[in-house]
py3Dmol code that shows the C-alpha trace and the ligand (Angstrom):
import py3Dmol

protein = """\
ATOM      1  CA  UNK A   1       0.000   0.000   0.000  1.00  0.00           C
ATOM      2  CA  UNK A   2       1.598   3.820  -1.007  1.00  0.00           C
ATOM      3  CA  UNK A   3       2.380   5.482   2.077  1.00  0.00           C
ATOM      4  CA  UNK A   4       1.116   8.786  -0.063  1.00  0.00           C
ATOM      5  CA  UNK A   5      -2.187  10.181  -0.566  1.00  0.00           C
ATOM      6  CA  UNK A   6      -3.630  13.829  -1.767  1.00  0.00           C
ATOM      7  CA  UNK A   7      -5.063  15.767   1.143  1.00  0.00           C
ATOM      8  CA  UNK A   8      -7.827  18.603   0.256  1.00  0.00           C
ATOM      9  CA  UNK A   9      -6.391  20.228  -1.333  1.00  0.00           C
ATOM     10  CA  UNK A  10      -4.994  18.097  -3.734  1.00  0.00           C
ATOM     11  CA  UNK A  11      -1.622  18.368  -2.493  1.00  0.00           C
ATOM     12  CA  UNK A  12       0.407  14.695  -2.190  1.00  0.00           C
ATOM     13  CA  UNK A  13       1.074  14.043   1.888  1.00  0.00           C
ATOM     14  CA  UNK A  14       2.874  10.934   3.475  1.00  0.00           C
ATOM     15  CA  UNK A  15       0.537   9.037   5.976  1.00  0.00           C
ATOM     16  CA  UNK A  16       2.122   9.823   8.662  1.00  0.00           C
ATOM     17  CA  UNK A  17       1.519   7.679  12.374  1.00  0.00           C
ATOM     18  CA  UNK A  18       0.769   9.535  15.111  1.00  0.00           C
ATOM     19  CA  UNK A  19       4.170   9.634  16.407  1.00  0.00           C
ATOM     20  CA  UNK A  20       6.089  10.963  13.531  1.00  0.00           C
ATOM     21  CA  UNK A  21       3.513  13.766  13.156  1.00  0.00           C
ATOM     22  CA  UNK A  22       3.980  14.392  16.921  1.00  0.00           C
ATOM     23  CA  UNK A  23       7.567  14.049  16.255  1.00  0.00           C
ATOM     24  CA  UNK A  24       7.550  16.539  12.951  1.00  0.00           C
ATOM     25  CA  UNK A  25       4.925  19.327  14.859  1.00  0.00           C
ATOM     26  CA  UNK A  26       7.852  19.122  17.611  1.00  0.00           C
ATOM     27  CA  UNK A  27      10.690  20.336  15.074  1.00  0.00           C
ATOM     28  CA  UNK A  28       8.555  22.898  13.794  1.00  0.00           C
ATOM     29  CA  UNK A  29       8.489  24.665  17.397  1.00  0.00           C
ATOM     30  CA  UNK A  30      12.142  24.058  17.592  1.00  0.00           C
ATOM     31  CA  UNK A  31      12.540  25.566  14.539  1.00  0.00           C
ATOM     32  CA  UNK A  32       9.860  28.431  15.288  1.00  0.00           C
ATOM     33  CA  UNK A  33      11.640  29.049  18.476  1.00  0.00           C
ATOM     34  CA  UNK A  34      14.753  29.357  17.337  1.00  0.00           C
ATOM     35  CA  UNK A  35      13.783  31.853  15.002  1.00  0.00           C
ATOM     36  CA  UNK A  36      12.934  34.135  17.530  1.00  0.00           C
ATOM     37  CA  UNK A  37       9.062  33.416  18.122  1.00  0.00           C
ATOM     38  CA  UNK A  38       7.172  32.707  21.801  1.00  0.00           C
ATOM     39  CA  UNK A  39       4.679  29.995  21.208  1.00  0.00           C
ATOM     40  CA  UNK A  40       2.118  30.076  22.903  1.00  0.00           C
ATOM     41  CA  UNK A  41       0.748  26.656  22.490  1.00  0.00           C
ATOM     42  CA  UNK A  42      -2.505  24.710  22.780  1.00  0.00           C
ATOM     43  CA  UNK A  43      -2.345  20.826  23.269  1.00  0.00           C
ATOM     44  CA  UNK A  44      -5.233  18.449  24.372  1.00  0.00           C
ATOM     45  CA  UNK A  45      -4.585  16.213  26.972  1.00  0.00           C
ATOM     46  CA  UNK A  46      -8.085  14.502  28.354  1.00  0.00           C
ATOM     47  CA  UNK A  47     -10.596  13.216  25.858  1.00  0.00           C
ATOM     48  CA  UNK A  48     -12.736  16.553  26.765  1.00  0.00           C
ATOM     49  CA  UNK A  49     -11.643  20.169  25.032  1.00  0.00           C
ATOM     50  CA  UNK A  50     -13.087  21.818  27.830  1.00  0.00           C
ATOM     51  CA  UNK A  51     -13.538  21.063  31.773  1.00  0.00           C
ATOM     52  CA  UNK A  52     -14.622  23.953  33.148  1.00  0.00           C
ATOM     53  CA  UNK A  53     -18.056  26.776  32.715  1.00  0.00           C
ATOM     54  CA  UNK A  54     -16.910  29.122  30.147  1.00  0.00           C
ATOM     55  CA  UNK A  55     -14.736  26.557  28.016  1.00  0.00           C
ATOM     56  CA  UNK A  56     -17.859  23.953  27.887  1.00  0.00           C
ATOM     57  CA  UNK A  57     -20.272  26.393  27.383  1.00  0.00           C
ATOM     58  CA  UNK A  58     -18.412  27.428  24.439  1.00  0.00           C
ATOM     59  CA  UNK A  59     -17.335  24.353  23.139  1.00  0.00           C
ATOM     60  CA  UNK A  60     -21.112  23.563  23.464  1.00  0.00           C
ATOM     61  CA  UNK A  61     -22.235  26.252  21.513  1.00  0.00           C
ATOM     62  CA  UNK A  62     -19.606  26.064  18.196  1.00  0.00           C
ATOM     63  CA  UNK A  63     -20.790  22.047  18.562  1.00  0.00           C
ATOM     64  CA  UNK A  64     -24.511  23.435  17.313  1.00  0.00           C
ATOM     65  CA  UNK A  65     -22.759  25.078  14.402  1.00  0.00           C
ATOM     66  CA  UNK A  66     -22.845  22.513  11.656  1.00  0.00           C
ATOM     67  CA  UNK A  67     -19.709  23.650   9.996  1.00  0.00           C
ATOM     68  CA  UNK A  68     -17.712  23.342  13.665  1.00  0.00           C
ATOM     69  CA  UNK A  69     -19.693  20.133  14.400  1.00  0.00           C
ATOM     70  CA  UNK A  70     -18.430  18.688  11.443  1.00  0.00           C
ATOM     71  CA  UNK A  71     -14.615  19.558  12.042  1.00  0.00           C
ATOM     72  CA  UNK A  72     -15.298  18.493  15.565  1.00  0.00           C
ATOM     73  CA  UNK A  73     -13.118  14.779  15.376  1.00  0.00           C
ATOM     74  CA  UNK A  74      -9.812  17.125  13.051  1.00  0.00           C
ATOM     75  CA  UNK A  75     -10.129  19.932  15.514  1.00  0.00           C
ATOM     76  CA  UNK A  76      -9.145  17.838  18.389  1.00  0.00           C
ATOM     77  CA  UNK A  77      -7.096  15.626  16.733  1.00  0.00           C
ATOM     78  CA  UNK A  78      -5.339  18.825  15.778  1.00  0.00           C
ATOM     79  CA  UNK A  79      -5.303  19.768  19.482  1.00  0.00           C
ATOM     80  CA  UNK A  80      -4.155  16.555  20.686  1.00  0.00           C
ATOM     81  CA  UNK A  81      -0.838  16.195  18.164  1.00  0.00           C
ATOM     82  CA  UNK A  82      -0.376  19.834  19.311  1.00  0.00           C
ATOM     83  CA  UNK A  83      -0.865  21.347  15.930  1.00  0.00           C
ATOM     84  CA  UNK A  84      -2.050  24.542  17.337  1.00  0.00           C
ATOM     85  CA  UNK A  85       1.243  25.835  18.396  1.00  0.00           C
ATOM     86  CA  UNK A  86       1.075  29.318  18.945  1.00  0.00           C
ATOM     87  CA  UNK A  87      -2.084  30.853  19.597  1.00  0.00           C
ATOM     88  CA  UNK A  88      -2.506  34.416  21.365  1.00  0.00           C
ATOM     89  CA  UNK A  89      -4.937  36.893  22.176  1.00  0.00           C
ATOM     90  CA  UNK A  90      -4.594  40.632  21.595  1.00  0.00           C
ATOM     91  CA  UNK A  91      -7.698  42.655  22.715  1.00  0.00           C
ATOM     92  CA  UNK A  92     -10.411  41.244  20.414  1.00  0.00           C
ATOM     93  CA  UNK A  93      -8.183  39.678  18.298  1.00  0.00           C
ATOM     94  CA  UNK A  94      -6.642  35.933  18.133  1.00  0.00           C
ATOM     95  CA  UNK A  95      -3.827  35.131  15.785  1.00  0.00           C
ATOM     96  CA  UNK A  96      -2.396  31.597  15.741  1.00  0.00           C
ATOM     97  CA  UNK A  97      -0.368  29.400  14.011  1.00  0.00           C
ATOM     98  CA  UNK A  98      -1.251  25.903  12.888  1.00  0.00           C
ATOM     99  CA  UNK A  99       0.820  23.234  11.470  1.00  0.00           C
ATOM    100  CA  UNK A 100      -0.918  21.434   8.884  1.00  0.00           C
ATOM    101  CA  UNK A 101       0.095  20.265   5.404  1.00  0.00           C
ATOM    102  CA  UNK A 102       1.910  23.625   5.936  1.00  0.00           C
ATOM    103  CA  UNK A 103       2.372  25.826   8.559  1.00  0.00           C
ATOM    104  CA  UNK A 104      -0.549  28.298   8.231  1.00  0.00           C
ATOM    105  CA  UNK A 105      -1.419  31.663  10.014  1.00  0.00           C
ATOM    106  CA  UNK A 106      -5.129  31.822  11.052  1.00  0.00           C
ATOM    107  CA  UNK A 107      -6.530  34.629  12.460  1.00  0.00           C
ATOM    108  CA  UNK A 108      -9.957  35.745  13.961  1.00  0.00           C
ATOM    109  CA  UNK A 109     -11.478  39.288  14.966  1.00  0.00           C
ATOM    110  CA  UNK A 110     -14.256  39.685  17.347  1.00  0.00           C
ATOM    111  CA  UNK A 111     -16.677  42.328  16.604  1.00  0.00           C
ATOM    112  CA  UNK A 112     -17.179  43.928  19.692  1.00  0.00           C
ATOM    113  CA  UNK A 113     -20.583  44.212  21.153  1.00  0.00           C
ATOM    114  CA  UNK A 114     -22.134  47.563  20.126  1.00  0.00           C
ATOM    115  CA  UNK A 115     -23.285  50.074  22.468  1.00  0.00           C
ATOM    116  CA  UNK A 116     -27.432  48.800  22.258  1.00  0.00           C
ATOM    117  CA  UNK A 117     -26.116  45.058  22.200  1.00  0.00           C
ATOM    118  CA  UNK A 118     -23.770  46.278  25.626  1.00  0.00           C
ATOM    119  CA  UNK A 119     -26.780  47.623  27.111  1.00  0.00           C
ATOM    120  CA  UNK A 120     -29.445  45.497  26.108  1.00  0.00           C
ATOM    121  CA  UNK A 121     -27.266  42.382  28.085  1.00  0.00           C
ATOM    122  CA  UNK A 122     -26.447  44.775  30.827  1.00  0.00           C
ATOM    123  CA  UNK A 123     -29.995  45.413  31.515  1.00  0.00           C
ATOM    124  CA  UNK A 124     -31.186  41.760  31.050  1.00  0.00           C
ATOM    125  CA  UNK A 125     -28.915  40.737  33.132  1.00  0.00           C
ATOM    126  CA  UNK A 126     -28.304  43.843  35.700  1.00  0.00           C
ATOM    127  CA  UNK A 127     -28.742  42.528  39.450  1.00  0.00           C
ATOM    128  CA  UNK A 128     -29.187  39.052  38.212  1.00  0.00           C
ATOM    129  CA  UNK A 129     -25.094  37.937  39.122  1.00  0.00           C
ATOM    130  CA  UNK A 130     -23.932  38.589  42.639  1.00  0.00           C
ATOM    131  CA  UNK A 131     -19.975  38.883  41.766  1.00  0.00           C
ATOM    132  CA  UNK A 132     -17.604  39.028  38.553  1.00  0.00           C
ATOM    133  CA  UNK A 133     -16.257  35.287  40.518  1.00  0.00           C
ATOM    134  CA  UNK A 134     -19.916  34.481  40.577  1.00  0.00           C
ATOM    135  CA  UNK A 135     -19.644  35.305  36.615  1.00  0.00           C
ATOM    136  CA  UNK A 136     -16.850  33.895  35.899  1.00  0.00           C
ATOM    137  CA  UNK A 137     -17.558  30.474  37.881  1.00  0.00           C
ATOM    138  CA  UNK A 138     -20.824  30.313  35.592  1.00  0.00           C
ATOM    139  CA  UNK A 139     -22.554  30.700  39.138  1.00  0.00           C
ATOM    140  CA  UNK A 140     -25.844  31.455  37.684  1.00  0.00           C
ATOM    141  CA  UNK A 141     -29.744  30.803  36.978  1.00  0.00           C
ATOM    142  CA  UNK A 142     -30.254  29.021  33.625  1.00  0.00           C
ATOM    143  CA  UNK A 143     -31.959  32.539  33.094  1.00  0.00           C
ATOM    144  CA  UNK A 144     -28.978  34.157  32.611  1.00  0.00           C
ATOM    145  CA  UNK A 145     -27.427  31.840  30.718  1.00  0.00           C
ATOM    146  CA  UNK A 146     -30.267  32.129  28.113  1.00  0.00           C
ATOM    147  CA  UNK A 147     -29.725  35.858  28.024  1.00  0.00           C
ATOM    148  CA  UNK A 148     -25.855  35.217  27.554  1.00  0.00           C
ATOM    149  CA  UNK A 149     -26.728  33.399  24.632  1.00  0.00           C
ATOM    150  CA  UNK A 150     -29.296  35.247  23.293  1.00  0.00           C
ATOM    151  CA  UNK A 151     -28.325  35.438  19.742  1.00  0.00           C
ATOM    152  CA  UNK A 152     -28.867  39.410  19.041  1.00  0.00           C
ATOM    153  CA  UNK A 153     -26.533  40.968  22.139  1.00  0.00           C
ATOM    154  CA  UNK A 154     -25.051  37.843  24.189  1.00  0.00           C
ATOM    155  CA  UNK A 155     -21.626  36.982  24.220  1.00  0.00           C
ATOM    156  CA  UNK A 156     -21.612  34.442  21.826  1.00  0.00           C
ATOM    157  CA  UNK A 157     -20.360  35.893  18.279  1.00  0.00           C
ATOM    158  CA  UNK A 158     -22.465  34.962  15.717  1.00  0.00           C
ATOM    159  CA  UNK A 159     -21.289  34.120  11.655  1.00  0.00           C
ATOM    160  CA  UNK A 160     -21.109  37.477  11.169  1.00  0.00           C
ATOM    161  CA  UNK A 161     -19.555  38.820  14.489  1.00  0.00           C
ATOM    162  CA  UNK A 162     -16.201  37.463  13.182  1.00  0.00           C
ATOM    163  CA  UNK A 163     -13.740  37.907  10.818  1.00  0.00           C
ATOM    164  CA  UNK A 164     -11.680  34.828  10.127  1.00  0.00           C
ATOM    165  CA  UNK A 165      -8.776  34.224   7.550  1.00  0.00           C
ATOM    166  CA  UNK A 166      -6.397  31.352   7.289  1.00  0.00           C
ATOM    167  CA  UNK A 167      -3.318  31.345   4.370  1.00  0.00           C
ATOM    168  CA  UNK A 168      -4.379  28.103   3.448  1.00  0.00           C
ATOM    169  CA  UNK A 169      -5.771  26.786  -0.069  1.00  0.00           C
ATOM    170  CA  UNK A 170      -8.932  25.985   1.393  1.00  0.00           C
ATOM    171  CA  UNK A 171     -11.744  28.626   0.903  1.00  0.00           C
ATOM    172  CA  UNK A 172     -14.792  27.098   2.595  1.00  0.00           C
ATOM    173  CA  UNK A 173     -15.974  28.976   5.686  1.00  0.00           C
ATOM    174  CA  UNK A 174     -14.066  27.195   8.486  1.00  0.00           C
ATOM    175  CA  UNK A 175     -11.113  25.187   7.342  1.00  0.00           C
ATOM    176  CA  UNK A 176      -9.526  22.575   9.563  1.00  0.00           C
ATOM    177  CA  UNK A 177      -7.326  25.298  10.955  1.00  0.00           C
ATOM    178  CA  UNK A 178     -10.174  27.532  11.785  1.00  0.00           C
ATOM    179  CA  UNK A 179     -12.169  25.285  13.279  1.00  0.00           C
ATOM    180  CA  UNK A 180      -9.019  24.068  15.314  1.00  0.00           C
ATOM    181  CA  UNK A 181      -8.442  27.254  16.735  1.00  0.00           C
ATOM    182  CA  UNK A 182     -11.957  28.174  17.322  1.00  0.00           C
ATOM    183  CA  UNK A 183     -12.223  24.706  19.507  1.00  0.00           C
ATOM    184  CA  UNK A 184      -9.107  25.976  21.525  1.00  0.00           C
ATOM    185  CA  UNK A 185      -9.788  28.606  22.361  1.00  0.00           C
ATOM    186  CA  UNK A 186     -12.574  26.138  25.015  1.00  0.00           C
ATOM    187  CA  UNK A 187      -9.182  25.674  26.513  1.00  0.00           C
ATOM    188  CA  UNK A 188      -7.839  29.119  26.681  1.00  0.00           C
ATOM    189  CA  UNK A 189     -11.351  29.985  27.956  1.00  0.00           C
ATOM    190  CA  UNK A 190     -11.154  27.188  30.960  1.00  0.00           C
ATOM    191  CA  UNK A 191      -7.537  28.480  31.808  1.00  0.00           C
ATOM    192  CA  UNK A 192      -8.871  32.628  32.040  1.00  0.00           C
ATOM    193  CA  UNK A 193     -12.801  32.857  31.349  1.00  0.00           C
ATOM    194  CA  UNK A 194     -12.495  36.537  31.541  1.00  0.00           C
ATOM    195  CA  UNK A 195     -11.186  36.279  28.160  1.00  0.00           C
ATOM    196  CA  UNK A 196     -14.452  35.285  26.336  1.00  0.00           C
ATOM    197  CA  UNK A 197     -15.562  38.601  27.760  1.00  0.00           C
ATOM    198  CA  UNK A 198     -12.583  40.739  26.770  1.00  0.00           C
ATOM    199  CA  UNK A 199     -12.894  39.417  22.939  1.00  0.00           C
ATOM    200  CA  UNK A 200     -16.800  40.929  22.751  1.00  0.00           C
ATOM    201  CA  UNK A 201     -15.576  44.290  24.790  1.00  0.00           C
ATOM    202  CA  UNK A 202     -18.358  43.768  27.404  1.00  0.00           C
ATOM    203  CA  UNK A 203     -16.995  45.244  30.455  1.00  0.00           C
ATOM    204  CA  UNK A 204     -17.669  42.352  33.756  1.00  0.00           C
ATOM    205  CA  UNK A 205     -18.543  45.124  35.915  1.00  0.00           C
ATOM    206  CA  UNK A 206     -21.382  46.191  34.179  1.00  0.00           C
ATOM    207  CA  UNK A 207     -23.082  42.733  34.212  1.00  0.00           C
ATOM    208  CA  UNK A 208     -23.141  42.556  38.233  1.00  0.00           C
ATOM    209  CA  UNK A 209     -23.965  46.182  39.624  1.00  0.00           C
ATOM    210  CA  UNK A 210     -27.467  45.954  41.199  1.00  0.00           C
ATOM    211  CA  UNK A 211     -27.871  49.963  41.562  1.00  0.00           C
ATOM    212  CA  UNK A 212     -26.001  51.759  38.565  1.00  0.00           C
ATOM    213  CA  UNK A 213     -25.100  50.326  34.738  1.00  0.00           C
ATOM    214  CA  UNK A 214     -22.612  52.220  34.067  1.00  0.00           C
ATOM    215  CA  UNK A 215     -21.304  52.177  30.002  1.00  0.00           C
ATOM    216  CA  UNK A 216     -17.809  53.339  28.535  1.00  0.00           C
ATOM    217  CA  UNK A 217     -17.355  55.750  26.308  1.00  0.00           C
ATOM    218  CA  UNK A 218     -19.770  58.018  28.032  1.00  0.00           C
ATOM    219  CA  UNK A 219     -20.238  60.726  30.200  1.00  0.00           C
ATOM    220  CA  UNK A 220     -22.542  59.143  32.649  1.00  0.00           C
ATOM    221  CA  UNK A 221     -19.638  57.221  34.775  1.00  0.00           C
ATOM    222  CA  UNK A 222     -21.659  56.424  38.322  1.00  0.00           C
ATOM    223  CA  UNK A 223     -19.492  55.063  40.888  1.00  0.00           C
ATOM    224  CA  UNK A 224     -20.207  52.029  41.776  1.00  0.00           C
ATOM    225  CA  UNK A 225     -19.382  49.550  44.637  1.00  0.00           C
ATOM    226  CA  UNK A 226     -17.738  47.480  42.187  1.00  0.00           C
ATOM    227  CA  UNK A 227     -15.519  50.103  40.525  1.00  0.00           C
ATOM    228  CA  UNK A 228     -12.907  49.013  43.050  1.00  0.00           C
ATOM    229  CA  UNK A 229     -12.504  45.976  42.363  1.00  0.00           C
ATOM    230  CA  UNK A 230     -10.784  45.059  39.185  1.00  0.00           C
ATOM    231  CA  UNK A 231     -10.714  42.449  36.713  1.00  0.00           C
ATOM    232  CA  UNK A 232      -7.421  42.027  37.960  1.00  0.00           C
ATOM    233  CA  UNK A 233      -7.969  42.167  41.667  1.00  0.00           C
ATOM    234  CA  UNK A 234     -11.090  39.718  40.729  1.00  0.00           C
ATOM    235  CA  UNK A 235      -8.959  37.039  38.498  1.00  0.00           C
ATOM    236  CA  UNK A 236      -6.142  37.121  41.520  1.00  0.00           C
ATOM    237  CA  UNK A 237      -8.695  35.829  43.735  1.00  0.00           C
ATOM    238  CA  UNK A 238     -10.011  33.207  40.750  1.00  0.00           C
ATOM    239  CA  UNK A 239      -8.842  29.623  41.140  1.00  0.00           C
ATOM    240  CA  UNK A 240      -7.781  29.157  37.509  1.00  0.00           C
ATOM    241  CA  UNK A 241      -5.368  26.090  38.262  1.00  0.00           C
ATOM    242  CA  UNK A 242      -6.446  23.469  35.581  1.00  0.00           C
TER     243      UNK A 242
END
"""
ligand_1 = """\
1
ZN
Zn -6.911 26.896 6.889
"""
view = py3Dmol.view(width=600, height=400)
view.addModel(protein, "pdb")
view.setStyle({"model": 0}, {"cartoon": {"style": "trace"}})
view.addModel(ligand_1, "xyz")
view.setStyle({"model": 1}, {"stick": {}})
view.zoomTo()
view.show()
């Protein structure tokens, strides 16, 4: 039997087992490192993406998309030879790189929630979360969670809430690169849900102020008794040990 075959894009590739390709994604890095580059990379250990709230409940919800659902079994494959090898995000961006036939660059922009999307969640869901840990440990009625989801202003990006490009030949909507970065980032999510958050722009403190909703970008700044504690101070006191 020929130990060649033509992948998707009509490209010849040697089978490889999943050794070697372990083996041949770890002299990329080598090489990637050497060049002066600070991976950030995503591996799958566990036969779940995600373990925790925020990584499930996204994982969950690109699972109902049928052009994630179907790249479901290469995504984590991809994830579990360590394919995704860099992968970073920069305010509501996330660039990664992805080794597959080639080394490709994918990356994906996050429209930010608009300023009636912003305040049509912050209302729905204003008094409704005790604390930004409460928010971030998915402590919350199934309510909520509804609301989060709600497909016109919850956190979830819909199709066309992102902007996604990958180098490679393949021009349907979510390549196997795509689609292996969008089903990391359940991981990234477990490790630091407040991430999910800082991709849309929604600011945490507005979602848990009982008494004042306060917005940026305006003049109507009300202080609030949550205005003193940070994201920061609030992630410090997060258990985010995986
Ligand atoms: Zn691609």
């Amino acid at each position: 039997m020929s130990n060649e075959y033509f992948d998707e894009f009509n490209m010849p590739q040697k089978k490889l087992t999943v050794a070697q390709r372990k083996e041949q994604i770890k002299e990329l890095k080598k090489q990637l490192i050497a060049s002066g580059i600070l991976l950030e990379p995503i591996t799958l250990s566990g036969q779940k993406i995600a373990n925790k709230f925020w990584g499930k409940a996204w994982c969950d919800n690109l699972d109902t998309i049928a052009e994630y659902h179907s790249r479901l079994k290469v995504a984590k494959n991809y994830l579990r030879h360590g394919a995704v090898v860099d992968l970073k995000i920069n305010d509501n961006t996330v660039t990664a790189l992805v080794s597959g036939s080639e080394l490709y660059n994918v990356e994906i922009i996050f429209k930010k929630l608009d300023q009636y999307a912003t305040e049509e969640f912050a209302t729905a869901v204003n008094g409704k979360i005790n604390s930004i840990i409460d928010l971030l440990n998915g402590n919350f009625s199934d309510e909520i969670m509804s609301i989060i989801c709600h497909e016109d202003y919850g956190i979830f990006p819909q199709e066309n809430d992102l902007i996604i490009t990958c180098n490679c030949p393949d021009y349907t909507d979510v390549c196997k690169h795509v689609a292996a970065v969008m089903f990391a980032l359940s991981i990234k999510f477990d490790e630091n849900p407040a991430l999910i958050f800082q991709l849309r722009n929604v600011h945490t403190q507005n979602l848990i102020s009982s008494e004042k909703i306060i917005f940026p970008d305006t003049d109507n700044h009300v202080e609030s008794p949550h205005d003193n504690l940070s994201l920061d101070d609030a992630l410090e006191m997060f258990d985010f040990e995986t």
